[in-house]
PyMOL Python script that loads the backbone (N, CA, C, O; Angstrom):
from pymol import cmd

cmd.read_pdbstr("""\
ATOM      1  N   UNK A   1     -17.623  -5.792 -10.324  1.00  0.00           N
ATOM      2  CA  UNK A   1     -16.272  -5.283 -10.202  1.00  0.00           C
ATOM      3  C   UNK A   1     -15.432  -5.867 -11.345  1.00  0.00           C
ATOM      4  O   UNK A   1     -15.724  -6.995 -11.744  1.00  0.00           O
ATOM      5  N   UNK A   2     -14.258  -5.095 -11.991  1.00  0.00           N
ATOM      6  CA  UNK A   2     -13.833  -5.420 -13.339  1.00  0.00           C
ATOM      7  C   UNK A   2     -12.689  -6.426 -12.788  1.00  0.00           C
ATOM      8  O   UNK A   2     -12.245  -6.047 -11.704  1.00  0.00           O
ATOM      9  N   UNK A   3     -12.144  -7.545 -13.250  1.00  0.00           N
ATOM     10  CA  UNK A   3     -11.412  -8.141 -12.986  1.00  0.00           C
ATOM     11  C   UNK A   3      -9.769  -7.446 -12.146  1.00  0.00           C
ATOM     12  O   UNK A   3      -9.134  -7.703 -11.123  1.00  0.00           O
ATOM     13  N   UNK A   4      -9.625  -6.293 -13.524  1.00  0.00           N
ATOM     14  CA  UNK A   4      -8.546  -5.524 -12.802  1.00  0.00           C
ATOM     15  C   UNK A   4      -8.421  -4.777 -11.642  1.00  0.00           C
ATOM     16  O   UNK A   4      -7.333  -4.452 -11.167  1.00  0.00           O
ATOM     17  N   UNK A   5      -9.574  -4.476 -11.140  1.00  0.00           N
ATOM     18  CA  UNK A   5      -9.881  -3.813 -10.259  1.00  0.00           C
ATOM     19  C   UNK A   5      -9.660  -4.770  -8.780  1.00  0.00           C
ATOM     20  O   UNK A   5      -9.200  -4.371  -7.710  1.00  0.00           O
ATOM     21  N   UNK A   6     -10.145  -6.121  -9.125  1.00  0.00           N
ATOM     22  CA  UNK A   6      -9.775  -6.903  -8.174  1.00  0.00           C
ATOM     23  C   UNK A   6      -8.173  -7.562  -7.763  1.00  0.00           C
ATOM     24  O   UNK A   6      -7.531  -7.923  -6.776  1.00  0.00           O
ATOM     25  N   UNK A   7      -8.056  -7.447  -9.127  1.00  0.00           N
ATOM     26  CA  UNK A   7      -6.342  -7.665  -8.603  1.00  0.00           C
ATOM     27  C   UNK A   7      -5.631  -6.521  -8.230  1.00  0.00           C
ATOM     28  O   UNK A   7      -4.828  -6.712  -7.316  1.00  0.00           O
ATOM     29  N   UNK A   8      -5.719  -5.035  -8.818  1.00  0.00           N
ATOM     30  CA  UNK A   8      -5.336  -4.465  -7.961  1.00  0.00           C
ATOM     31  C   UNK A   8      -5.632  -4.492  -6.547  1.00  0.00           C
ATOM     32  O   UNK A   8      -4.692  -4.627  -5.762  1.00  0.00           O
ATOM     33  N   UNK A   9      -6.726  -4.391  -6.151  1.00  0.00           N
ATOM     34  CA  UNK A   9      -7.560  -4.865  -4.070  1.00  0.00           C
ATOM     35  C   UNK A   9      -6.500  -5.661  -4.015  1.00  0.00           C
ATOM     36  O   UNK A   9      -5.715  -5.201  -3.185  1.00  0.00           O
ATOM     37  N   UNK A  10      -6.052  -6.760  -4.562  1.00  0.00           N
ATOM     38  CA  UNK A  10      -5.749  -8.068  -3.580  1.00  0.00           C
ATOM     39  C   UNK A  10      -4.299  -7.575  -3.511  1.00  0.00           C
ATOM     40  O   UNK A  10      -3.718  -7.540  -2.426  1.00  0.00           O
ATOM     41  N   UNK A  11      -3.777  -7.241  -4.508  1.00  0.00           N
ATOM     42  CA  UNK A  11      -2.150  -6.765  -4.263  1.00  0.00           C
ATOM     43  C   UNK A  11      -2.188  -5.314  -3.877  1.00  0.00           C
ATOM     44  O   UNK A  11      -1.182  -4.641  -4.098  1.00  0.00           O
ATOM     45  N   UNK A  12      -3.423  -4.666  -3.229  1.00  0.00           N
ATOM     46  CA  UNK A  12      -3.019  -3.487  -2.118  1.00  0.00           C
ATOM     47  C   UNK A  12      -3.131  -4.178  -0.733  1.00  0.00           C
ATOM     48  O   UNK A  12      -2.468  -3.769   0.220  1.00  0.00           O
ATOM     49  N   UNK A  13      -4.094  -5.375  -0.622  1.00  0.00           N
ATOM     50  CA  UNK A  13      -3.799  -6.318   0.440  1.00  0.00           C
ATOM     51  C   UNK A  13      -3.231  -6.878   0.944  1.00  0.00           C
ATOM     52  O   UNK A  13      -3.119  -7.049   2.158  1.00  0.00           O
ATOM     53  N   UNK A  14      -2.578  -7.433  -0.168  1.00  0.00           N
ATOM     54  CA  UNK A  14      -0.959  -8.074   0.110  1.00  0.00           C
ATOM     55  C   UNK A  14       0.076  -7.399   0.350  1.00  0.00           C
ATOM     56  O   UNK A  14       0.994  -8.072   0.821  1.00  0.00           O
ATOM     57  N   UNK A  15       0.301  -6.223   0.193  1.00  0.00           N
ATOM     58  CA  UNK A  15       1.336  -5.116   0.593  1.00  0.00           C
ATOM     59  C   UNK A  15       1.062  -4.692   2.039  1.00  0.00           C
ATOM     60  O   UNK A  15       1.989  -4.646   2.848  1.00  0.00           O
ATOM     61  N   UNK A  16      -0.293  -4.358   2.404  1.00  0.00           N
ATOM     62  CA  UNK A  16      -0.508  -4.148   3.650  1.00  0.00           C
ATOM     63  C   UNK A  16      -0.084  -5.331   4.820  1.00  0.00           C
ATOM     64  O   UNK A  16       0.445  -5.200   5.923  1.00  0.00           O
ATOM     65  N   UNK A  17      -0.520  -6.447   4.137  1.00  0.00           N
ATOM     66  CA  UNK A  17      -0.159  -7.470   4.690  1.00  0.00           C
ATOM     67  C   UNK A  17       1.404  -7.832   5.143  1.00  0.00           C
ATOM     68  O   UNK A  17       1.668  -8.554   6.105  1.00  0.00           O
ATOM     69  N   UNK A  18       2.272  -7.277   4.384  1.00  0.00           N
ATOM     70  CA  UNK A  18       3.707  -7.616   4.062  1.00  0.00           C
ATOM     71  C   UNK A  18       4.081  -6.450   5.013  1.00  0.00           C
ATOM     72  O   UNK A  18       5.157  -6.770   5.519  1.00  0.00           O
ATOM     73  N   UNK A  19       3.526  -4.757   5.680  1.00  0.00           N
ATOM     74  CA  UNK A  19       3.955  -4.143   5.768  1.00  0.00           C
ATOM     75  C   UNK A  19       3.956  -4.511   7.194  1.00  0.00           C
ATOM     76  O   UNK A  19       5.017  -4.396   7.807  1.00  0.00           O
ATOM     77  N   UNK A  20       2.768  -4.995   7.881  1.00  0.00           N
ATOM     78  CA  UNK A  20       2.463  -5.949   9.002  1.00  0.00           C
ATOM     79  C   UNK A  20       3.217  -6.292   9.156  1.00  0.00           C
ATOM     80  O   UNK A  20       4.083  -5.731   9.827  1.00  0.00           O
ATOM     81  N   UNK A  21       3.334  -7.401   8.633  1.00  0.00           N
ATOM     82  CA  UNK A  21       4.601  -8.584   8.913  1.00  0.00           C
ATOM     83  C   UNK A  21       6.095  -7.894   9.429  1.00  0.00           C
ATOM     84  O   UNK A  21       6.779  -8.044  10.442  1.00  0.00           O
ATOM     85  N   UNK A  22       6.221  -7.109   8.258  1.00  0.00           N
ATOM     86  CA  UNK A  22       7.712  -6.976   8.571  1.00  0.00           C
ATOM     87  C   UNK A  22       7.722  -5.804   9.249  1.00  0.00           C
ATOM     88  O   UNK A  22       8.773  -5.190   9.065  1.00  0.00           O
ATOM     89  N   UNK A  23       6.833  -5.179  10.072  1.00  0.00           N
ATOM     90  CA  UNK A  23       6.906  -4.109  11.384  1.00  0.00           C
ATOM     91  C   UNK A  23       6.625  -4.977  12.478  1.00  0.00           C
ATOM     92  O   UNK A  23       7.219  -4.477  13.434  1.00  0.00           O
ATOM     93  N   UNK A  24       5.970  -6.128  12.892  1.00  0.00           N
ATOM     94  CA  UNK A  24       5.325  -6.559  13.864  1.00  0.00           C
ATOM     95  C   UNK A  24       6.605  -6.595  15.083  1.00  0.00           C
ATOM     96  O   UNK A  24       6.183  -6.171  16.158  1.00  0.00           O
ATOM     97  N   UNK A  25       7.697  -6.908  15.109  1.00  0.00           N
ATOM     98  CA  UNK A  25       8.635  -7.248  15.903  1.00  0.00           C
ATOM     99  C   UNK A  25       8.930  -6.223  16.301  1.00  0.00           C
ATOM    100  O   UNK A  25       9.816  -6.269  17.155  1.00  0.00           O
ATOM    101  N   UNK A  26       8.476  -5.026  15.991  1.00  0.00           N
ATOM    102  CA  UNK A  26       9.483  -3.912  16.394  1.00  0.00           C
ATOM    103  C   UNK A  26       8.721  -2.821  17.217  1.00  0.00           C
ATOM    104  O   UNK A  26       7.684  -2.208  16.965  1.00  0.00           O
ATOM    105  N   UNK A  27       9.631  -2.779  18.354  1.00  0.00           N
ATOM    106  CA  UNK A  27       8.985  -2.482  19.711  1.00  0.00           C
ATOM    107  C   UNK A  27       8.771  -0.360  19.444  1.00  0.00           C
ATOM    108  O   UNK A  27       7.848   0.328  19.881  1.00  0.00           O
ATOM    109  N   UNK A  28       9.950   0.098  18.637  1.00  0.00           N
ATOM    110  CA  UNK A  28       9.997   1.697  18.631  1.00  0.00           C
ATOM    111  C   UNK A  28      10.484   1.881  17.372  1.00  0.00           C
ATOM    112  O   UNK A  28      11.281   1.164  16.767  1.00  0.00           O
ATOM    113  N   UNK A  29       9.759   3.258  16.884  1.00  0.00           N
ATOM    114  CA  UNK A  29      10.344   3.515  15.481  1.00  0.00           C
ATOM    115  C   UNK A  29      11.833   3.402  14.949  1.00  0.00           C
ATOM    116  O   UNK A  29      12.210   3.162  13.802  1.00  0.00           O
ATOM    117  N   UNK A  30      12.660   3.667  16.224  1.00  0.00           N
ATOM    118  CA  UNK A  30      14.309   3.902  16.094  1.00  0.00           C
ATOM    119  C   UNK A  30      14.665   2.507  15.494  1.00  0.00           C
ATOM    120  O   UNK A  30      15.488   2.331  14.596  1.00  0.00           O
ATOM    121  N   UNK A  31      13.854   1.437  16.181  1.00  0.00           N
ATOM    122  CA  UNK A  31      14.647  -0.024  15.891  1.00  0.00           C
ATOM    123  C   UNK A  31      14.459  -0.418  14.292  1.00  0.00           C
ATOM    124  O   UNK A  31      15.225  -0.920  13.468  1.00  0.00           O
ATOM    125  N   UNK A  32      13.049   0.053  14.233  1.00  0.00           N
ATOM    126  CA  UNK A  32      12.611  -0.419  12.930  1.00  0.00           C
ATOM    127  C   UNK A  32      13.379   0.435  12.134  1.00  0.00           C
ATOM    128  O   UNK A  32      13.852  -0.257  11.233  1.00  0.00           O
ATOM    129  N   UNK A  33      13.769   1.699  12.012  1.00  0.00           N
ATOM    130  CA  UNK A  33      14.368   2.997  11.219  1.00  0.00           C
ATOM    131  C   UNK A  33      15.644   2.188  11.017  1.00  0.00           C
ATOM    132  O   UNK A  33      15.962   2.218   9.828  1.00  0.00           O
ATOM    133  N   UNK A  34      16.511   1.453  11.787  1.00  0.00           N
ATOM    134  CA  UNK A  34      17.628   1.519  11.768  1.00  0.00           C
ATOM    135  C   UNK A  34      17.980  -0.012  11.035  1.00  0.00           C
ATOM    136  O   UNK A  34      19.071  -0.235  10.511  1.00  0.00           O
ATOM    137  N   UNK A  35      16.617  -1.238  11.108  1.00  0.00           N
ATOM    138  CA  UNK A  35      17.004  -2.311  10.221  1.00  0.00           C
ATOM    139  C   UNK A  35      16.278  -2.007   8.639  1.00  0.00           C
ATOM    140  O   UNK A  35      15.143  -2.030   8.162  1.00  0.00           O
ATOM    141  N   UNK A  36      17.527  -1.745   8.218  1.00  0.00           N
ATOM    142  CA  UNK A  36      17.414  -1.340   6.456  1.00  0.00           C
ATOM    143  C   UNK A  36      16.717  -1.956   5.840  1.00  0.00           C
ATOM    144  O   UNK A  36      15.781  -1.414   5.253  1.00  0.00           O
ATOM    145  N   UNK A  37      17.010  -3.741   5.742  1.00  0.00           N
ATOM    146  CA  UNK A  37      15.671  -4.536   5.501  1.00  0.00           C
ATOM    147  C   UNK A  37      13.988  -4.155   5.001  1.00  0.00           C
ATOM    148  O   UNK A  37      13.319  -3.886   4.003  1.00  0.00           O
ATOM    149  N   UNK A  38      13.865  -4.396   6.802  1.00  0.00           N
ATOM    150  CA  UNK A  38      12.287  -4.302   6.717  1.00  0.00           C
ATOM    151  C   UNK A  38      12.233  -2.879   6.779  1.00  0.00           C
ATOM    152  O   UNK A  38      11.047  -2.548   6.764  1.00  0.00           O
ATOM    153  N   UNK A  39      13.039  -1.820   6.846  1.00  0.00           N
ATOM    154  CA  UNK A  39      12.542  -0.356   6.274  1.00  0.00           C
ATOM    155  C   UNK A  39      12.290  -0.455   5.037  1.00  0.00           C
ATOM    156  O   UNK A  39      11.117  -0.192   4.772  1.00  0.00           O
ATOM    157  N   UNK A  40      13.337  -0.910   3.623  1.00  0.00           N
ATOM    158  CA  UNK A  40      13.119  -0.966   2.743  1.00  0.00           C
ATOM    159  C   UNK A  40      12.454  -1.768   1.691  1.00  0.00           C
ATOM    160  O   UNK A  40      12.248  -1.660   0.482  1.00  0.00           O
ATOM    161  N   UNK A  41      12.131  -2.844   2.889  1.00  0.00           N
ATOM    162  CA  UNK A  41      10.791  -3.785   2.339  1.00  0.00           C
ATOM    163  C   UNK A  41       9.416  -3.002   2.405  1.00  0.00           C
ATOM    164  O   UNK A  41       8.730  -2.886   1.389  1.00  0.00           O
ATOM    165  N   UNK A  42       9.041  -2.487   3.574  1.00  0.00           N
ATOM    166  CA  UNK A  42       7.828  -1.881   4.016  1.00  0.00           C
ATOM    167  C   UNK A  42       7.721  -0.293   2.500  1.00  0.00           C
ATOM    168  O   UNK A  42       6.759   0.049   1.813  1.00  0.00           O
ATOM    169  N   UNK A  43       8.819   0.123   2.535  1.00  0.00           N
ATOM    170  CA  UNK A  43       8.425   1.316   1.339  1.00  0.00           C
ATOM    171  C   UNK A  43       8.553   1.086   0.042  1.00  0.00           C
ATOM    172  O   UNK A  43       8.331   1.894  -0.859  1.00  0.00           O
ATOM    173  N   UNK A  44       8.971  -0.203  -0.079  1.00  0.00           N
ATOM    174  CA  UNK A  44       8.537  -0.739  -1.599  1.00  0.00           C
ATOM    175  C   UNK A  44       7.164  -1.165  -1.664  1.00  0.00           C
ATOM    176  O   UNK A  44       6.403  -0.859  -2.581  1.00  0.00           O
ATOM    177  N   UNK A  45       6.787  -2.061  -0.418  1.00  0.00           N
ATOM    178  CA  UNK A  45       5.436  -2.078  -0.140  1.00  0.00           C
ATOM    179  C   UNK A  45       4.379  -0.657  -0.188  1.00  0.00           C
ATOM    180  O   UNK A  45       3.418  -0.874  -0.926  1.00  0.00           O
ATOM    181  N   UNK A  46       4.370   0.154   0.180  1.00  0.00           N
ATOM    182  CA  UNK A  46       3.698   1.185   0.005  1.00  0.00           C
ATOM    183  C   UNK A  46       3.842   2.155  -1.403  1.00  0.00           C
ATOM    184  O   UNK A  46       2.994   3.006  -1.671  1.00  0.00           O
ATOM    185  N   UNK A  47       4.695   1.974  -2.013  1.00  0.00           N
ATOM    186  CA  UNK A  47       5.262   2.246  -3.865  1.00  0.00           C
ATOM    187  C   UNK A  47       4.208   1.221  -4.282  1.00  0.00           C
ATOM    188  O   UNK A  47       3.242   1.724  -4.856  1.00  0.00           O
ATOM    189  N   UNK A  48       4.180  -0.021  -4.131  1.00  0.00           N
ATOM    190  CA  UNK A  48       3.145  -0.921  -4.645  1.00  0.00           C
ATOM    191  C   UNK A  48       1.988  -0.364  -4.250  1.00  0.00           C
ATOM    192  O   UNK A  48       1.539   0.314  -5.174  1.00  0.00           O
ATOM    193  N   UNK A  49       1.250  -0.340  -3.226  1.00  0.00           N
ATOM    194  CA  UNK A  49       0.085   0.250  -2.818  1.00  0.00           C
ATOM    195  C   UNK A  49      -0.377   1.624  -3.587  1.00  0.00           C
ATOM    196  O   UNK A  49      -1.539   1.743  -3.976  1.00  0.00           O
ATOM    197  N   UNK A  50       0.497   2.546  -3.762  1.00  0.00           N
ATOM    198  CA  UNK A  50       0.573   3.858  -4.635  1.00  0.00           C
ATOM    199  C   UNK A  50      -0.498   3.328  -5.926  1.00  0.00           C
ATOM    200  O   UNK A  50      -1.616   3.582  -6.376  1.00  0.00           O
ATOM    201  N   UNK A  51       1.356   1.888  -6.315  1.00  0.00           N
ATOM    202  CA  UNK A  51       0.967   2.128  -8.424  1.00  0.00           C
ATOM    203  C   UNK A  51      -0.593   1.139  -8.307  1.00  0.00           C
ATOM    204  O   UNK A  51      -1.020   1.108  -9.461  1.00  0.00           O
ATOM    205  N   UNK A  52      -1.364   0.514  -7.574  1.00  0.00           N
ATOM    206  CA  UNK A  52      -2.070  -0.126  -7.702  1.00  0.00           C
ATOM    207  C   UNK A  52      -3.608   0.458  -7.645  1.00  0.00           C
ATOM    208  O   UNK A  52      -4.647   0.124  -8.213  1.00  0.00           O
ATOM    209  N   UNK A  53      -3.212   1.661  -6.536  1.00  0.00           N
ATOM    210  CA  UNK A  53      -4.335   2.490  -6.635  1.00  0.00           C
ATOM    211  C   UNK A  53      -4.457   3.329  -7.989  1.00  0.00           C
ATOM    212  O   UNK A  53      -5.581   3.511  -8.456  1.00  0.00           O
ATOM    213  N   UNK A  54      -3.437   3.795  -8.572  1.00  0.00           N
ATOM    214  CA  UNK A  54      -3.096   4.560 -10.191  1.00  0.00           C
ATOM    215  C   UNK A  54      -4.108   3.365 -11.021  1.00  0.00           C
ATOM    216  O   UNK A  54      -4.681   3.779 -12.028  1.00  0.00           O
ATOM    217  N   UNK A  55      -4.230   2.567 -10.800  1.00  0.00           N
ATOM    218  CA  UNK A  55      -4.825   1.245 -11.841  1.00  0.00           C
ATOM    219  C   UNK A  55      -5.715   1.105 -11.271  1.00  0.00           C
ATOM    220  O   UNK A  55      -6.119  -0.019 -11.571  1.00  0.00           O
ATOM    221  N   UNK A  56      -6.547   1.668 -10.373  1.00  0.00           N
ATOM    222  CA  UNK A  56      -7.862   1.152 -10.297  1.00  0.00           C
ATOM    223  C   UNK A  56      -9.033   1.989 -10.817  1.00  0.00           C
ATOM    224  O   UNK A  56      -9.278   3.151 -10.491  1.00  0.00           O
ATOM    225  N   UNK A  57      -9.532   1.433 -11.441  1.00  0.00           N
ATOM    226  CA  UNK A  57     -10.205   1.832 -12.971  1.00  0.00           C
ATOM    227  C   UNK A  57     -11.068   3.336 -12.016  1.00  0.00           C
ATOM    228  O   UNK A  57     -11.085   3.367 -10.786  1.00  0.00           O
ATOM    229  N   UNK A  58     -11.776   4.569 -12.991  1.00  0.00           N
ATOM    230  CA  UNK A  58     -12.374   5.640 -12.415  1.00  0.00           C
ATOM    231  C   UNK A  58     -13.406   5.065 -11.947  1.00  0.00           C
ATOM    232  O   UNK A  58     -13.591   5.382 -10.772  1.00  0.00           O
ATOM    233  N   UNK A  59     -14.379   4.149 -12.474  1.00  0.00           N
ATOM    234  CA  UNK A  59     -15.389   3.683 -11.835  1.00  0.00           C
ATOM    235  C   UNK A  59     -15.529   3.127 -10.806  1.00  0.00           C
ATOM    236  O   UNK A  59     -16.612   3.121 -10.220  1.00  0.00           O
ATOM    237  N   UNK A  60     -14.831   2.740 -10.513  1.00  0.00           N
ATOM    238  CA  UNK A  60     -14.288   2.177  -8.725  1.00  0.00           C
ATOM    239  C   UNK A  60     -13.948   3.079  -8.139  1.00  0.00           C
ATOM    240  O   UNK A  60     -14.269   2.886  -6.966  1.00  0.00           O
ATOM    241  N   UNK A  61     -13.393   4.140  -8.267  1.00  0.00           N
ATOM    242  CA  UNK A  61     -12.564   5.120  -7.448  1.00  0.00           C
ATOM    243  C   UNK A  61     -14.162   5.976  -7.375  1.00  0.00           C
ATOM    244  O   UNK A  61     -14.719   6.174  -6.295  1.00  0.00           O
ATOM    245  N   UNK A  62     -14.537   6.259  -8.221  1.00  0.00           N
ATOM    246  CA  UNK A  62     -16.129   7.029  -8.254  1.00  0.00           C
ATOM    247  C   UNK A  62     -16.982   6.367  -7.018  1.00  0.00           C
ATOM    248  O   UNK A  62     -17.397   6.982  -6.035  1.00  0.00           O
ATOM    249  N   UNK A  63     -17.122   5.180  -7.256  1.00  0.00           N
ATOM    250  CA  UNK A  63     -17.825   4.324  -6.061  1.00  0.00           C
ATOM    251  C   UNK A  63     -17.477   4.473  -4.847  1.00  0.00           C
ATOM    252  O   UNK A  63     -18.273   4.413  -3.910  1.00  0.00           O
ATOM    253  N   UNK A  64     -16.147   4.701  -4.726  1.00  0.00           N
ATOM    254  CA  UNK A  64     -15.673   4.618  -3.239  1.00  0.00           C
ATOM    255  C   UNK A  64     -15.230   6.238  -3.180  1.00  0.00           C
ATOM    256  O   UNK A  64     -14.121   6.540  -2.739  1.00  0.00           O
ATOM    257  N   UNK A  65     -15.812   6.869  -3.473  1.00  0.00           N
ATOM    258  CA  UNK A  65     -15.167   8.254  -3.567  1.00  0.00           C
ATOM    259  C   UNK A  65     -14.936   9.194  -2.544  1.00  0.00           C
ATOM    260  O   UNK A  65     -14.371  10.277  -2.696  1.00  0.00           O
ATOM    261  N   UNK A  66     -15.659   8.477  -0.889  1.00  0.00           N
ATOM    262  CA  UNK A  66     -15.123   8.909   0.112  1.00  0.00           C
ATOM    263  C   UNK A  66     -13.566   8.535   0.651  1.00  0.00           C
ATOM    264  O   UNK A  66     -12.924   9.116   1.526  1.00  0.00           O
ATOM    265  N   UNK A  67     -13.297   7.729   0.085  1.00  0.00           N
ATOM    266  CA  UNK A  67     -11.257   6.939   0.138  1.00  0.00           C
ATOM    267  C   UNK A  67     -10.858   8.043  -0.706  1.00  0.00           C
ATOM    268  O   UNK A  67     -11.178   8.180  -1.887  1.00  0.00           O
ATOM    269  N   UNK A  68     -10.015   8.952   0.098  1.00  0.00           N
ATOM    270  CA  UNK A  68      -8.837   9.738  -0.850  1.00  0.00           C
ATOM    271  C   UNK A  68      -7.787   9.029  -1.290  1.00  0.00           C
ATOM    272  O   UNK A  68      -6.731   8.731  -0.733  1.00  0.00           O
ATOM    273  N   UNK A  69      -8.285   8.751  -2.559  1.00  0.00           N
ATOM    274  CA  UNK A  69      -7.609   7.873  -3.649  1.00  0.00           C
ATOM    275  C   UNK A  69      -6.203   8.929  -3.686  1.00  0.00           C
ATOM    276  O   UNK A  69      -5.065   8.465  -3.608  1.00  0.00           O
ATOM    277  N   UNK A  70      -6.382   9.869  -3.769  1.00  0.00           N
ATOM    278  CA  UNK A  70      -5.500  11.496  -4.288  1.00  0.00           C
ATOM    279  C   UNK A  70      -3.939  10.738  -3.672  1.00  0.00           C
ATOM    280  O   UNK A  70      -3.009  10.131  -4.204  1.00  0.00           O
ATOM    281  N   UNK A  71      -4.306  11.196  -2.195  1.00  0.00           N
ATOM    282  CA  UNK A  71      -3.279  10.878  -1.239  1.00  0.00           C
ATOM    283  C   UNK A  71      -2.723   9.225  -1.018  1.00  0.00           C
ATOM    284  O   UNK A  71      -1.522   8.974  -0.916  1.00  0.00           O
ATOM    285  N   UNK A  72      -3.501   8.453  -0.977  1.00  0.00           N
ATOM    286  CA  UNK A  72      -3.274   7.538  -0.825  1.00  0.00           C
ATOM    287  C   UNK A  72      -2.347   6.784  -2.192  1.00  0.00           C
ATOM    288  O   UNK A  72      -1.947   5.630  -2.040  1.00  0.00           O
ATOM    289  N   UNK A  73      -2.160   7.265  -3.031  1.00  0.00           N
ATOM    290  CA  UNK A  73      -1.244   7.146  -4.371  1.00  0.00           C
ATOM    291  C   UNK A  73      -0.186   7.798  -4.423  1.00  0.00           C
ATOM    292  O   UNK A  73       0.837   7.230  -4.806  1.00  0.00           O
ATOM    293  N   UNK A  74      -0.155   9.869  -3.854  1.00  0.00           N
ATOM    294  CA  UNK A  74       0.512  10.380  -3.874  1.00  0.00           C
ATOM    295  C   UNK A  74       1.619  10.101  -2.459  1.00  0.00           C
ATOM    296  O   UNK A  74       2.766  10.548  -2.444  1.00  0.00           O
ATOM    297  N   UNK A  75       1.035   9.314  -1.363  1.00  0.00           N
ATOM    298  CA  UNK A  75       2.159   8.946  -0.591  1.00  0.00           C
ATOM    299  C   UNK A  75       3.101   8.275  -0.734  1.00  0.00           C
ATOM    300  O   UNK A  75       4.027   8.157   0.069  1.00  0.00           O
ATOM    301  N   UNK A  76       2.994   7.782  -1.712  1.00  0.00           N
ATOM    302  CA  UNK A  76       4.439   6.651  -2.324  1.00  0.00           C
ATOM    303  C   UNK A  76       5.841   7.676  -2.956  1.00  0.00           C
ATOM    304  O   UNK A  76       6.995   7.266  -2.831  1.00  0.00           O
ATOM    305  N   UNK A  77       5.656   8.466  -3.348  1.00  0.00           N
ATOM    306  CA  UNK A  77       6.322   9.656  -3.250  1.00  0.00           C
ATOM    307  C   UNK A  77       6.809  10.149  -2.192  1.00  0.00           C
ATOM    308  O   UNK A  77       7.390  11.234  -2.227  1.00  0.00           O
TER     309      UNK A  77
END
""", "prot")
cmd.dss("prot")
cmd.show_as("cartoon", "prot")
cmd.util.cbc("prot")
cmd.orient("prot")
């Protein structure tokens, strides 16, 4: 695996991780919708997840080519 390839993984990990975190407290979508915060922490988190998949080299994306890379980039949008 190419070095870059691994730092992108670890900082799509760490975003997932962060998106965790800052949903865990929240009992219904309304509560979470309505603290601006961790709404707008969690979708910067997933903008990261997007540009990180954009950087992970074709040969990796080839390897794993059952992960719709497509969508999983284009949801940050």
């Amino acid at each position: 695996m190419l070095n870059k390839d691994r730092h992108c993984l670890e900082a799509i990990l760490e975003a997932i991780e962060r998106i965790e975190e800052y949903t865990a407290d929240f009992d219904n979508p309304d509560d979470f919708n309505e603290d601006h915060r961790n709404f707008d922490a969690c979708m910067m988190n997933f903008i990261v997840i997007g540009e990180m998949v954009e950087k992970l080299s074709l040969d990796f994306k080839s390897n794993y080519s059952a992960i719709d890379w497509k969508n999983i980039k284009g949801f940050r949008n």
